[in-house]
Structure formats: C-alpha cells, structure tokens
N, C-alpha and C positions, 0 to 999 in steps of 0.2 A: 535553158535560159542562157543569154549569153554574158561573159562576163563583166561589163561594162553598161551601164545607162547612163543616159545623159537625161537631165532631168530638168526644167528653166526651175529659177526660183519661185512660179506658184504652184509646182504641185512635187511630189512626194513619191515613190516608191517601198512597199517596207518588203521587205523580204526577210524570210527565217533564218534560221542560225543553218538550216539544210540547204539556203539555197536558192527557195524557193519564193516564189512570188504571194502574197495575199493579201493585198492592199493597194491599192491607187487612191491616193487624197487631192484635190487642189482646190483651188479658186475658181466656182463655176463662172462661164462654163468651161472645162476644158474642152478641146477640138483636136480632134486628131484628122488632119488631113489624108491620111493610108488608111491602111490594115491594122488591126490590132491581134495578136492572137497570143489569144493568155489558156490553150487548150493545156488540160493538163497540168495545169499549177493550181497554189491554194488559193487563189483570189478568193475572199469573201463576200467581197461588198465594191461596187460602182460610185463614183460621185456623183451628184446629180447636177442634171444640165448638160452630161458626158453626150457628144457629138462626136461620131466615128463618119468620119467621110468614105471610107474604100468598109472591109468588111471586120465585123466584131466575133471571133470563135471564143466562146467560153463553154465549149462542150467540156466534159469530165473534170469539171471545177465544182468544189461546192457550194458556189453561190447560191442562194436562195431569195433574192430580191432584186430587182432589177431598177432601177433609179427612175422618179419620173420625170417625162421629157427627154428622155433616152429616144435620141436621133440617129439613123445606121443608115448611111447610102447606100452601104453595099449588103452582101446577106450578113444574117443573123444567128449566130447558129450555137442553139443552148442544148443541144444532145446529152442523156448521160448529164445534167445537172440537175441540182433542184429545186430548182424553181417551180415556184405553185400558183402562181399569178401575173399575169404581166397587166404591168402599170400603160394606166392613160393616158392619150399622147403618145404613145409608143410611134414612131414612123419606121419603117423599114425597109427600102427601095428597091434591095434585090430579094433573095430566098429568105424566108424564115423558117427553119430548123425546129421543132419543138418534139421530135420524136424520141421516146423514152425518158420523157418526162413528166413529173405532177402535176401539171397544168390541167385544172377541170376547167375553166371558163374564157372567153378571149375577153376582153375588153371591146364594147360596141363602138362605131367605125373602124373598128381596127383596116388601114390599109397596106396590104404588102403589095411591092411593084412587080414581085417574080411570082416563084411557086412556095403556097405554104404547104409544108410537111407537118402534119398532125397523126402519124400514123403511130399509134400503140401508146396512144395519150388518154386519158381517163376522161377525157372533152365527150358529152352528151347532146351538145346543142350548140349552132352556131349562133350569136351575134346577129341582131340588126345592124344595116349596114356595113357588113363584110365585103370588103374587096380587093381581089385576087388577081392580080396580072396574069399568071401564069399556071398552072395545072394546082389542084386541091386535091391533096393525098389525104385520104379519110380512114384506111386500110386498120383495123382493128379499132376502130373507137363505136362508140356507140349511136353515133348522132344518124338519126333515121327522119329525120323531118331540116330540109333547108327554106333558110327564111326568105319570103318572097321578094326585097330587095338584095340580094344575094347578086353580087360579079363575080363572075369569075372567066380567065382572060383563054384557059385553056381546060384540058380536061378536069371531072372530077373522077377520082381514082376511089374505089372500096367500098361508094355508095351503094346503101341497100335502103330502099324505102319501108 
C-alpha cells in the first residue's frame, strides 16, 4: 500500500492499525476512472453503485459480497476470494476472474465483454442468457449441459458433455 491517499470529501478510506486497507465508504455512486487494485489487502466490503472504469483486482482479499450495480470496464478479477454470489446488474467489459472461488451460480444475463474464467469453481449450471465475448474456461466445474441461448465470442475450454 502506498503511504499517502488522497481521498475527496465524499468517500472514506479505513485502514488498520497494520496498514492495511479494509474499507472503502462513500456517497454513491463512486467512479473510479483507472484501475483499482485492492489484491492482497483486507477489504471487506464495496460501496454500492462503485463504477471502476479501467480494471477492479480484489483477488486474495476476503471479501464476501460484491455491491449491486457493481460496474467494471475493465476485468474483474476475484481469485482466491470469497465470494459466493455475484450480484445483479453485475456489468464487466473485460475478463472475469472467478477461479478458486465459492461462486455456485452466475446471475442470469450475466454479460462479460472478454473471457470468463470459471475454472475450479463449484458452478453446476450456466445461466440463461450468458454472454461471453471471449473464450469460456469451464476446466474443473461440473456444468455438463449449456443453455441454448448461450454466446460465447471464443473458445469453450474443459467442456464435457
């Protein structure tokens, strides 16, 4: 983490006595025009209405909730967290990340603009209305049946019928 934030007056930073980061608060919606990358800190919890323009890492954090209306131009990437659901609304424009995570279920239309990684996710079944810009890595989950409006923009990787 770097020594210094700068923070406007509607939102909030808390960080622990170690350091460490586990909190973002503000006045939705916040917008982050970049990157955000909170890998590896305590974050807990997201504000809702949080818009990441460039891309959101909250891999090895232990989050467990993701905010809804949770907007991500760029990838997404919740590796190594634990999260067990993702909320409605979800947009994601580039990769979505969800390997070695909780996650049983997607949320139906779920649309990502790159490639979703679902590989060694406890996921059985995809979504009506899934759509994939970019390769669908399926690699250790169980899902043996895809739903017949099903996109997807490139390969599917790990399928077994």
């Amino acid at each position: 983490m770097p020594d210094n934030f700068y923070v406007n007056a509607v939102g909030t930073l808390q960080i622990d006595e170690g350091g460490k980061l586990y909190h973002i608060h503000g006045k939705t919606p916040i917008v982050i025009t970049g990157n955000l990358n909170l890998e590896g800190t305590q974050v807990r919890e997201l504000p809702e209405g949080l818009s990441a323009g460039g891309d959101l890492n909250l891999s090895d954090t232990p989050i467990q909730k993701l905010p809804e209306g949770l907007s991500v131009g760029g990838n997404l990437d919740l590796y190594a967290t634990q999260i067990r659901e993702l909320p409605e609304g979800l947009s994601v424009g580039g990769n979505l990340y969800l390997g070695g995570t909780k996650v049983r279920e997607l949320p139906e239309g779920l649309s990502v603009g790159g490639n979703l990684n679902l590989a060694d996710t406890q996921i059985r079944e995809l979504p009506e209305g899934l759509s994939v810009g970019g390769y669908l890595d399926l690699y250790g989950t169980q899902v043996r049946k895809l739903p017949p409006d099903l996109k997807v923009g490139g390969e599917i990787l790990g399928f077994k019928s």
